[in-house]
C-alpha positions as CSV (number, residue, x, y, z in Angstrom):
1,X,96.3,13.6,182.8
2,X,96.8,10.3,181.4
3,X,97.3,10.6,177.9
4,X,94.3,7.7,175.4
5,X,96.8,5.8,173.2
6,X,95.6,5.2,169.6
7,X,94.7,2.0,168.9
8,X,96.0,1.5,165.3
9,X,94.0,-1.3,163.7
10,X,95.4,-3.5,161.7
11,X,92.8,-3.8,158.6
12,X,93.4,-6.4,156.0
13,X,94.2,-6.3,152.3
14,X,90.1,-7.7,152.1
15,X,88.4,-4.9,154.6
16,X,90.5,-1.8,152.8
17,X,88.9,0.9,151.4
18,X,88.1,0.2,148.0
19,X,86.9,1.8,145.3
20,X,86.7,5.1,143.6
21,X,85.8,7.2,146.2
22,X,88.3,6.0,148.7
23,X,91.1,7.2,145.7
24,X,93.0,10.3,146.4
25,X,92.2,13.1,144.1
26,X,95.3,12.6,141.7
27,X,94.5,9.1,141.3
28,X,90.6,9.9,140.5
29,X,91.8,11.7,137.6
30,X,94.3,8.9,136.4
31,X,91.0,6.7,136.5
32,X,88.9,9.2,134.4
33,X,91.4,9.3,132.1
34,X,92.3,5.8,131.9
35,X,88.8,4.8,131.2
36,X,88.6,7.5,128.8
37,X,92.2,6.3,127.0
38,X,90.5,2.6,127.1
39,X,87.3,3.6,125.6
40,X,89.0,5.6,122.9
41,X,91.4,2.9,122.1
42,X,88.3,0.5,122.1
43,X,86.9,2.5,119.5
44,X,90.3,3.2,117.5
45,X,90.5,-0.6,117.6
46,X,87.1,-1.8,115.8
47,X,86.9,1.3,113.4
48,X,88.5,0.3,109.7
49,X,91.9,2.7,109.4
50,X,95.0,1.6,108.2
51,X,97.1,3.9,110.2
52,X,99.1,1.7,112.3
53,X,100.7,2.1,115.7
54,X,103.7,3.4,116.9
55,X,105.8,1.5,119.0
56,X,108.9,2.0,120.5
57,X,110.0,4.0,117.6
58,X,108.4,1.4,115.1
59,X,105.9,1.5,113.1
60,X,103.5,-1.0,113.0
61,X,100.8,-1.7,110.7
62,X,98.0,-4.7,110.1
63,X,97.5,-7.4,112.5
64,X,100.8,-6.5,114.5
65,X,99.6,-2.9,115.6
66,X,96.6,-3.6,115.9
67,X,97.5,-6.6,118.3
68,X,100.0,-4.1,119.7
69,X,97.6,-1.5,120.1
70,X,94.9,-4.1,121.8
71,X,97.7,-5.9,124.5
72,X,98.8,-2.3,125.5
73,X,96.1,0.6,125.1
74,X,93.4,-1.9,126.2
75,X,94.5,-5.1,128.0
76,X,97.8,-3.3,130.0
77,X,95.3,0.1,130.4
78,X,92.0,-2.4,131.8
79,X,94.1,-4.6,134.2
80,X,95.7,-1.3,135.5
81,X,92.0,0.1,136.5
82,X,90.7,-2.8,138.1
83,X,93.8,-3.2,139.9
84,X,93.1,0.7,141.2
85,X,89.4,-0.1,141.2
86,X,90.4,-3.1,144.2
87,X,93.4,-0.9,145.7
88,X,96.1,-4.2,144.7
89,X,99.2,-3.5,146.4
90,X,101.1,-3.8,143.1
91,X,99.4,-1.3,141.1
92,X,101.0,2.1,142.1
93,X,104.1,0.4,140.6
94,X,102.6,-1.2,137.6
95,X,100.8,2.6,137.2
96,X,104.5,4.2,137.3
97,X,106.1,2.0,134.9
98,X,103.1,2.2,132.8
99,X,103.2,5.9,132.3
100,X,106.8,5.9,132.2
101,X,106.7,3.1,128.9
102,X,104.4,5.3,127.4
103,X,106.9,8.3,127.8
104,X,109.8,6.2,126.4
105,X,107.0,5.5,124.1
106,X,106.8,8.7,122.8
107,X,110.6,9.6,123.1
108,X,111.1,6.9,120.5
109,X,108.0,8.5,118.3
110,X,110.1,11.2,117.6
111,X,112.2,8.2,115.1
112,X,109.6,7.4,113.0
113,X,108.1,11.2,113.1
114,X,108.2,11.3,109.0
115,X,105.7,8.3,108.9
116,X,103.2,9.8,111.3
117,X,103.8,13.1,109.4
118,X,102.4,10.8,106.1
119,X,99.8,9.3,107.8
120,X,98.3,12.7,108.8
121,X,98.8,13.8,105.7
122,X,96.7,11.3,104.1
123,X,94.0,11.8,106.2
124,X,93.6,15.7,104.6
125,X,91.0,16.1,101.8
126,X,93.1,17.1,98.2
127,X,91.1,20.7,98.0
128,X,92.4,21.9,101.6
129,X,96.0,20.4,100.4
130,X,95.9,22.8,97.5
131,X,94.8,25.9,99.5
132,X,97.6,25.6,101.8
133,X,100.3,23.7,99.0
134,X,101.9,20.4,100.0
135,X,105.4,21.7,101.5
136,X,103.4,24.3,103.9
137,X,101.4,21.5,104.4
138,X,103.6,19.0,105.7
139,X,105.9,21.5,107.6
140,X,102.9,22.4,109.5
141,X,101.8,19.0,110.1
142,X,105.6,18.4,111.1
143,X,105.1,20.7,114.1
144,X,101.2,19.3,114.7
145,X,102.8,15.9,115.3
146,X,105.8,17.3,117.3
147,X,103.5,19.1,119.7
148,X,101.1,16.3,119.7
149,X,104.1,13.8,121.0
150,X,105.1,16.4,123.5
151,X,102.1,16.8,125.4
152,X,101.6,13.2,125.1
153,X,104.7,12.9,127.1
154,X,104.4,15.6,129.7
155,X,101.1,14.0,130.5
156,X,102.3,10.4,131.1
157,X,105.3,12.4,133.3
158,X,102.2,14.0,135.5
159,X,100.3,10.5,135.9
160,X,103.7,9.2,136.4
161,X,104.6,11.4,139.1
162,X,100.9,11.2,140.6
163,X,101.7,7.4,141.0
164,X,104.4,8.1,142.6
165,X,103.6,10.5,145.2
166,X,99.9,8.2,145.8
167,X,102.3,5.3,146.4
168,X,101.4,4.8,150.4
169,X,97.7,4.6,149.0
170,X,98.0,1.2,148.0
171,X,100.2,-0.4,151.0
């Protein structure tokens, strides 16, 4: 019996699958929650807070963070989507050192933890800070932040390492 070779087709960068259903499962939930990262950052951006941005273990406030915030949260976050969207050959490594700058990101958030402690703190009506007292308070908010940086973190690491393991999906 003679064996039917497979005839391998060589398909362009232009006649590729595109889109979101040709995305592996892992990277249909990086899209969902890119677009929902964008579309909260979108919001975050326009609403009137003086809370700032942390950055690299800075902390950034005014026209700076909120630049900062814009350039990587929407701009960095919108330009990695379409480049998923069109299945660029670049973007499962822009997608890995994406996730992996917001991990160092959050490693360096543990510097400036006291100012995000203060800024949460502000943000709690004065009768609920004397119910709980303001040491209890801030001790709990201490481990609210911590927590809130760690999962932070351990998320990027899991779209980081879906990136990496959906890397043949955008040769």
């Amino acid at each position: 019996m003679a064996r039917k070779k497979s005839v391998r087709r060589n398909i362009s960068s232009s006649k590729r699958n595109r889109g979101f259903g040709a995305m592996p499962l892992g990277l249909k939930l990086v899209f969902i929650i890119l677009i929902i990262g964008l579309i909260s950052s979108l919001s975050n951006l326009f609403s009137p807070n003086d809370n700032g941005y942390s950055f690299l273990g800075m902390y950034l406030v005014g026209y700076t963070g909120m630049s900062l915030m814009f350039i990587f949260n929407v701009l960095l976050a919108a330009l990695l989507v379409g480049a998923m969207y069109q299945r660029e050959r670049w973007a499962g490594l822009y997608g890995l050192y994406y996730c992996i700058f917001f991990v160092v990101n959050g490693l360096l958030g543990f510097f400036n933890l006291g100012k995000l402690v203060q800024v949460a703190y502000s943000g709690i009506p004065a009768s609920d800070l004397l119910k709980m007292g303001s040491d209890a308070a801030m001790m709990s908010l201490s481990w609210i932040v911590s927590i809130i940086l760690i999962v932070g973190i351990i998320i990027n690491l899991l779209l980081a390492w879906i990136f990496y393991k959906s890397r043949k999906y955008f040769r």
